[in-house]
ZALUM-519725 format. One record per residue (C-alpha): x, y, z; residue in three letters. Coordinates in steps of 0.001 Angstrom, whole numbers, plus 500000, padded with zeros to 6 digits. Example, Ala and Ser with C-alpha at 12.3 -4.5 7.8 and 13.67 -1.06 7.14 Angstrom:
<pts>
X:512300 | Y:495500 | Z:507800 | aa:ala $
X:513670 | Y:498940 | Z:507140 | aa:ser $
</pts>
This chain:
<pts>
X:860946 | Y:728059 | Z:750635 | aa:unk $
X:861501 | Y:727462 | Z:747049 | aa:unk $
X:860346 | Y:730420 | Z:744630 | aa:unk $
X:857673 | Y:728170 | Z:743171 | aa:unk $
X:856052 | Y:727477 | Z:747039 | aa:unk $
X:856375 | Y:730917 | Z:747678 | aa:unk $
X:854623 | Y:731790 | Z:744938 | aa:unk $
X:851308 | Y:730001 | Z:745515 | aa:unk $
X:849917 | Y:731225 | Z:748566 | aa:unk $
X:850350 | Y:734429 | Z:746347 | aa:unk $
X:848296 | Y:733169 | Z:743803 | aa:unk $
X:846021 | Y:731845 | Z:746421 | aa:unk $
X:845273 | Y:735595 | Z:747907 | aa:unk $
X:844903 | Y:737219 | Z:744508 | aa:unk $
X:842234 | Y:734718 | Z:743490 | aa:unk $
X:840560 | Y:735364 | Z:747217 | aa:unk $
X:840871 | Y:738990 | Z:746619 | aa:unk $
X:839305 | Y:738246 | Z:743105 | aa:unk $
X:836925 | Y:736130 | Z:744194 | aa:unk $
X:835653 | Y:738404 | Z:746889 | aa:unk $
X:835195 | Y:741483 | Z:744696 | aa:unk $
X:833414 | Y:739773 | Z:741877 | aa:unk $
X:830989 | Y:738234 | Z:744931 | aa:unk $
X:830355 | Y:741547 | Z:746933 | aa:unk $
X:830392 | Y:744133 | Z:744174 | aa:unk $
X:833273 | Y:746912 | Z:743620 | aa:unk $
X:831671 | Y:748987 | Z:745419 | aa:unk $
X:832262 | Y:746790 | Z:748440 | aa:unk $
X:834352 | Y:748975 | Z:750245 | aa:unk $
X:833583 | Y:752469 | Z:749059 | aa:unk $
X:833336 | Y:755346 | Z:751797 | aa:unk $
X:831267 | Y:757078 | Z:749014 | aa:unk $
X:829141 | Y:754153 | Z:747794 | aa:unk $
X:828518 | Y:752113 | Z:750252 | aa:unk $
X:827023 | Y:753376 | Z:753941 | aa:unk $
X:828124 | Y:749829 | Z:755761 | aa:unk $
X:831821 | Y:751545 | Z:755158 | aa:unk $
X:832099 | Y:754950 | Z:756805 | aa:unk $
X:832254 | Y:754181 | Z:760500 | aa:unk $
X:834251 | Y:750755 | Z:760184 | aa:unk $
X:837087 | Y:753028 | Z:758702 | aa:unk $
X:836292 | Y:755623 | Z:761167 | aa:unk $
X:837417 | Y:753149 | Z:763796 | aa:unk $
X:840383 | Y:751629 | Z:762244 | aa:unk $
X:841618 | Y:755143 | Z:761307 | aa:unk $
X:841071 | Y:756385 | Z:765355 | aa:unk $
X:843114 | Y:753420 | Z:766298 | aa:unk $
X:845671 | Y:754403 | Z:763430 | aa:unk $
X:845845 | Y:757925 | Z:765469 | aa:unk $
X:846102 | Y:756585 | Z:769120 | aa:unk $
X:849231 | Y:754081 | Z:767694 | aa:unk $
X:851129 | Y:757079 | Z:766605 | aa:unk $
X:850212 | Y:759070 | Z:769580 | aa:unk $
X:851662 | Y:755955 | Z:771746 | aa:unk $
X:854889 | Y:755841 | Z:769513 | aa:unk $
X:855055 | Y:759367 | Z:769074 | aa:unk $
X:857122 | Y:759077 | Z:765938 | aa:unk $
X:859061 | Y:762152 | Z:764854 | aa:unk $
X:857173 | Y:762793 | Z:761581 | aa:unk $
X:859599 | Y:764862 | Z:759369 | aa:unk $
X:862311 | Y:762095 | Z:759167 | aa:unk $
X:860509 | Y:758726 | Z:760112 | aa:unk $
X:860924 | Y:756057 | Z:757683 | aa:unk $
X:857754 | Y:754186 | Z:757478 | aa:unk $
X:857252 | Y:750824 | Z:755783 | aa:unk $
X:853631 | Y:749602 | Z:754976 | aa:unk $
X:853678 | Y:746139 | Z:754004 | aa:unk $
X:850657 | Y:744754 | Z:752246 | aa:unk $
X:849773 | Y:748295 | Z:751899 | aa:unk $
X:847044 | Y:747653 | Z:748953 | aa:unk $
X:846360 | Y:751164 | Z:747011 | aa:unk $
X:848327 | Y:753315 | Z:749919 | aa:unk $
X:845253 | Y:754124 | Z:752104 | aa:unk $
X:847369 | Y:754055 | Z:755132 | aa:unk $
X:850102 | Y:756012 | Z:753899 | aa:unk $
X:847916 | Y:758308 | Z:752417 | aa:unk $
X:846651 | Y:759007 | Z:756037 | aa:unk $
X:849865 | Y:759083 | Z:757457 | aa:unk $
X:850599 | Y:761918 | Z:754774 | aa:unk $
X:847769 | Y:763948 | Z:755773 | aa:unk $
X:849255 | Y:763478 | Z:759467 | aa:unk $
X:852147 | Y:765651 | Z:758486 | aa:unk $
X:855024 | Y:762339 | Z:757622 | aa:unk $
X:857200 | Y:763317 | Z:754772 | aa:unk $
X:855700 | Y:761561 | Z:751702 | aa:unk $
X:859880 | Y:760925 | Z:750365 | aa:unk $
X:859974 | Y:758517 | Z:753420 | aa:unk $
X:856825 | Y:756553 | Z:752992 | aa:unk $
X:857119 | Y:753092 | Z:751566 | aa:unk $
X:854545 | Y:750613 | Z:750697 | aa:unk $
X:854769 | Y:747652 | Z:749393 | aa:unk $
X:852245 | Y:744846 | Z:748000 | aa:unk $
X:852138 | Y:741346 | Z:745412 | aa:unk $
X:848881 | Y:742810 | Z:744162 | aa:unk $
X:850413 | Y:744917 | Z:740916 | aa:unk $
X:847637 | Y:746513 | Z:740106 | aa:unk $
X:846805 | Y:747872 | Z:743293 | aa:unk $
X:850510 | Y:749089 | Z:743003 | aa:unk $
X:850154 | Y:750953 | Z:739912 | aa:unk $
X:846397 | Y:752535 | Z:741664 | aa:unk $
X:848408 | Y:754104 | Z:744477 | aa:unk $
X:850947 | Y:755132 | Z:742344 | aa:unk $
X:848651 | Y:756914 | Z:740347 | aa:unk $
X:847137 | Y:758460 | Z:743436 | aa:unk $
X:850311 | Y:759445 | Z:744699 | aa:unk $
X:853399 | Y:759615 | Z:743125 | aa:unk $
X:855812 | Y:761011 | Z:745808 | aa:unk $
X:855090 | Y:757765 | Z:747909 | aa:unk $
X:857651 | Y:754657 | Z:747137 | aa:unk $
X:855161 | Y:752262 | Z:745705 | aa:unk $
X:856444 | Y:748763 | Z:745033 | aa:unk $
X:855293 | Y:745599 | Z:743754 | aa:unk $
X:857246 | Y:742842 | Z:745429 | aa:unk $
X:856969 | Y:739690 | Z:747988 | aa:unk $
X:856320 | Y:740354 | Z:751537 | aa:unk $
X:858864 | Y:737393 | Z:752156 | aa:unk $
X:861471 | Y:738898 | Z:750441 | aa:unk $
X:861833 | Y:743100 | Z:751350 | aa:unk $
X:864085 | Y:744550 | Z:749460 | aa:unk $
X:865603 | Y:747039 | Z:752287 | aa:unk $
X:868493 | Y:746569 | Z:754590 | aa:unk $
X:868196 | Y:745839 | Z:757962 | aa:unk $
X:867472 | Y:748815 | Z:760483 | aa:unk $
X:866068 | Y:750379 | Z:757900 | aa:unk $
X:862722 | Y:751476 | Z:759289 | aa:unk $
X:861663 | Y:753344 | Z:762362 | aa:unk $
X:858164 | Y:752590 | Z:762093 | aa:unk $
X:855967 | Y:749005 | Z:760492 | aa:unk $
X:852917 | Y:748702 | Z:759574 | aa:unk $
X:850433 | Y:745793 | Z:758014 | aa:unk $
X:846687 | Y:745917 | Z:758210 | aa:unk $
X:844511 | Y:742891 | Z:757518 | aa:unk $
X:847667 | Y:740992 | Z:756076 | aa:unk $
X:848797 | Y:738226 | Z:758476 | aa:unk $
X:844342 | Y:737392 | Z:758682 | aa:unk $
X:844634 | Y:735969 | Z:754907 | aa:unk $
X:848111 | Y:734433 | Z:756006 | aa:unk $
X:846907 | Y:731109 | Z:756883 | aa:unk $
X:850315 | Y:729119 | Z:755970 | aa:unk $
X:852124 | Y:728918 | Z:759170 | aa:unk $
X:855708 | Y:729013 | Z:757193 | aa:unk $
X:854558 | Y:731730 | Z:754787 | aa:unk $
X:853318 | Y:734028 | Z:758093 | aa:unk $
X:856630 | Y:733267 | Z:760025 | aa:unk $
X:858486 | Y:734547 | Z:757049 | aa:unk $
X:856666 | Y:737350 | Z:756846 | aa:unk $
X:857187 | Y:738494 | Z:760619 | aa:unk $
X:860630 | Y:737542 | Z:760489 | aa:unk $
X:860925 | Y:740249 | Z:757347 | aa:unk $
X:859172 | Y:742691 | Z:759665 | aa:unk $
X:861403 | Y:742363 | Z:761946 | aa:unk $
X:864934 | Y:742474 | Z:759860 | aa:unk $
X:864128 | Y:745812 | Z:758349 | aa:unk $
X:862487 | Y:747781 | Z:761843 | aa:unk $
X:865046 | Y:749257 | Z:763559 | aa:unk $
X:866299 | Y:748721 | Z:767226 | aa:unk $
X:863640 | Y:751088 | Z:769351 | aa:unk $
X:861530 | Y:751289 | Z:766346 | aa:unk $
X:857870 | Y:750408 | Z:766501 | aa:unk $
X:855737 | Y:747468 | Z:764644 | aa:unk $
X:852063 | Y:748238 | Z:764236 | aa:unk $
X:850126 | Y:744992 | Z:763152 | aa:unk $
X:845846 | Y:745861 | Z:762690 | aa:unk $
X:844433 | Y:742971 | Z:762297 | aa:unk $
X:841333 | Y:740475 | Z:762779 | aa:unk $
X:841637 | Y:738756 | Z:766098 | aa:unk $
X:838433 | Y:736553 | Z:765484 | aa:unk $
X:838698 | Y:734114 | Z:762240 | aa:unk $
X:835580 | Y:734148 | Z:759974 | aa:unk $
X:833539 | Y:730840 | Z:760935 | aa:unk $
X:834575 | Y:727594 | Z:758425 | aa:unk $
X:836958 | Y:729798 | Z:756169 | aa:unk $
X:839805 | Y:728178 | Z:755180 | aa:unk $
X:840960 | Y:731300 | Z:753846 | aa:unk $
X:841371 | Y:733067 | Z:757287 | aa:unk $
X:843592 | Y:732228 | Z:760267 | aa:unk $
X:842854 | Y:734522 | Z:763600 | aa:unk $
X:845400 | Y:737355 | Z:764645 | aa:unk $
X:845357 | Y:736425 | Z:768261 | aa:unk $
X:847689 | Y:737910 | Z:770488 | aa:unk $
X:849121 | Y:734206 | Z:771204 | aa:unk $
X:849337 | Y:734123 | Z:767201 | aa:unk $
X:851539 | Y:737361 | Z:767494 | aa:unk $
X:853678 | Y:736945 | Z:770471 | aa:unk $
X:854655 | Y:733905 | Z:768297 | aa:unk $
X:855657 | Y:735527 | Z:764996 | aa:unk $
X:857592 | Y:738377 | Z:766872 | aa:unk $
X:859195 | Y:736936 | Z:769584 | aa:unk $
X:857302 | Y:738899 | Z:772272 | aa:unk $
X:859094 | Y:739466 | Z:774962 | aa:unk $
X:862799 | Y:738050 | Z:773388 | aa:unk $
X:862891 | Y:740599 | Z:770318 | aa:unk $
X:860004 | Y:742533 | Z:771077 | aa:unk $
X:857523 | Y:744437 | Z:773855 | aa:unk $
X:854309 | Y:744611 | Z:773315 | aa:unk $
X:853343 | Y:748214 | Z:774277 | aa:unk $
X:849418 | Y:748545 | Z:773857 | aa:unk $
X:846401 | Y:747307 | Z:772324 | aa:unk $
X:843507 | Y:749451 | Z:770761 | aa:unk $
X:840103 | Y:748971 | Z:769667 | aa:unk $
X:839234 | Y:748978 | Z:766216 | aa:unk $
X:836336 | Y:748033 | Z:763880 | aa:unk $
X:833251 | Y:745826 | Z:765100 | aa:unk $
X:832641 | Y:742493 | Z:763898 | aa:unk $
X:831593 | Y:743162 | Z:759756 | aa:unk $
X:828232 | Y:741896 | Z:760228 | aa:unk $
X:827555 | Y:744374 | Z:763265 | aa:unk $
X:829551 | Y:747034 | Z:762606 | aa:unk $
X:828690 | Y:747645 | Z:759151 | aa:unk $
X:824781 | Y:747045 | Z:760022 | aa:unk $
X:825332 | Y:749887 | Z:762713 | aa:unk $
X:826969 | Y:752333 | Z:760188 | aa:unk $
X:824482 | Y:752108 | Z:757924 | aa:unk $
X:821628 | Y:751836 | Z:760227 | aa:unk $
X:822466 | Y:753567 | Z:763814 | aa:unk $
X:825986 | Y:754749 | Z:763449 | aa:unk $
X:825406 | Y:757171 | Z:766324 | aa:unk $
X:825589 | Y:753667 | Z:768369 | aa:unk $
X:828803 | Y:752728 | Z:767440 | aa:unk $
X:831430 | Y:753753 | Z:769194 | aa:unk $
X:829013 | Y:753252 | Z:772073 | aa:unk $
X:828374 | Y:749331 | Z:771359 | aa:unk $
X:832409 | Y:749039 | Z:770877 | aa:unk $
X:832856 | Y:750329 | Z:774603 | aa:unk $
X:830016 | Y:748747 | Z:776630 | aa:unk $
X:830672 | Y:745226 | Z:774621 | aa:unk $
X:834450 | Y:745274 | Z:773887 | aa:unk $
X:834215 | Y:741537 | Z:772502 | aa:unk $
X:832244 | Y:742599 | Z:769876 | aa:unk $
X:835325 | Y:744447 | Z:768478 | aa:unk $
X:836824 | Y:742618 | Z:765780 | aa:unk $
X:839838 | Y:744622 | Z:764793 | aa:unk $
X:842894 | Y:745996 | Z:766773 | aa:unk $
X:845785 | Y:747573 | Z:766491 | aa:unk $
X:848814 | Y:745929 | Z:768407 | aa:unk $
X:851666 | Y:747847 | Z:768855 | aa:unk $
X:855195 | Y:746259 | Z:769425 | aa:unk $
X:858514 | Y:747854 | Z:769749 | aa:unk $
X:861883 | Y:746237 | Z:768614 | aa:unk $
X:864503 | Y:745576 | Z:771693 | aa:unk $
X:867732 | Y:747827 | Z:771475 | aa:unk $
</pts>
């Protein structure tokens, strides 16, 4: 891919992620402002947790990557989990989102850079993560790239943790489903990787963030009795040795 391809779909997700915000409000996706918010990040936090409690990761000297990691919100978790904030990486095109995190948290290695491109060696992380990435990926090339990237820098026996939107939203161009078919493709399931589990996260937006605003003691309830209705989960792959 020449540098000037690879830069559009770039350009095409910042103007989304533009878009979007000026449509919706900045409030959007506030825990503080915005009641539709709390229990849809409940959720995709709890299947955060149960990941790391299938991988089991040794927290003092795992080297985590976040790709497409936004303003660190993931990391910033993992920090609270008890991982050592020197060996937390995230990395995202959006610069100011960049500079936010790095604000927030200085300790964390904050980069602005191309997901196609990582600027690590191989092997170099025991532990992957994306959230919400590969469902804005919609160029098939771009998306293999991206995976194969993953891939390089996760070390043998290390783990990939991809939380994502297995249902497209209806007549978007801008949004390609994470299927499990999608992802077995990208990572070779089953030639370079295992798929170890799969865990519910956040409903559907329209009925999940209706039933945190309006009957979030339902919730978790509706996302067990009517698993479909879960939009969100958390695959978990490990490399082969």
């Amino acid at each position: 891919m020449s540098p000037a391809s690879a830069k559009a779909p770039q350009v095409v997700g910042q103007n989304w992620y533009r878009e979007y915000y000026d449509r919706k409000g900045a409030d959007r996706n506030s825990l503080l402002d915005n009641p539709e918010v709390l229990y849809q990040s409940l959720a995709q936090e709890a299947a955060l947790v149960r990941a790391l409690q299938c991988v089991r990761p040794t927290r003092e000297t795992a080297r985590v990557l976040d790709v497409g990691c936004g303003e660190g919100v993931t990391l910033f978790t993992l920090l609270r989990l008890g991982f050592a904030s020197d060996n937390l990486y995230g990395i995202d095109f959006q610069e100011q989102r960049i500079v936010q995190a790095r604000q927030k948290c200085p300790s964390i290695h904050f980069m602005h850079g191309d997901a196609t491109n990582l600027e690590f060696a191989d092997k170099t992380f025991d532990l992957v993560h994306e959230a919400t990435m590969f469902i804005h990926s919609v160029d098939k090339n771009l998306s293999r790239e991206i995976a194969g990237e993953i891939l390089r820098v996760t070390k043998p026996g290390g783990y990939i943790l991809l939380c994502d939107w297995r249902y497209a939203k209806p007549g978007s161009a801008a949004h390609r489903a994470v299927t499990s078919r999608r992802i077995a493709g990208l990572f070779e399931v089953g030639r370079q990787t295992s798929q170890c589990e799969v865990l519910a996260g956040p409903l559907l937006p329209p009925i999940g963030r209706f039933l945190s605003r309006r009957l979030p003691a339902a919730y978790f309830l509706v996302g067990a009795l009517l698993p479909f209705l879960v939009g969100q989960v958390t695959t978990v792959l490990r490399k082969h040795s």
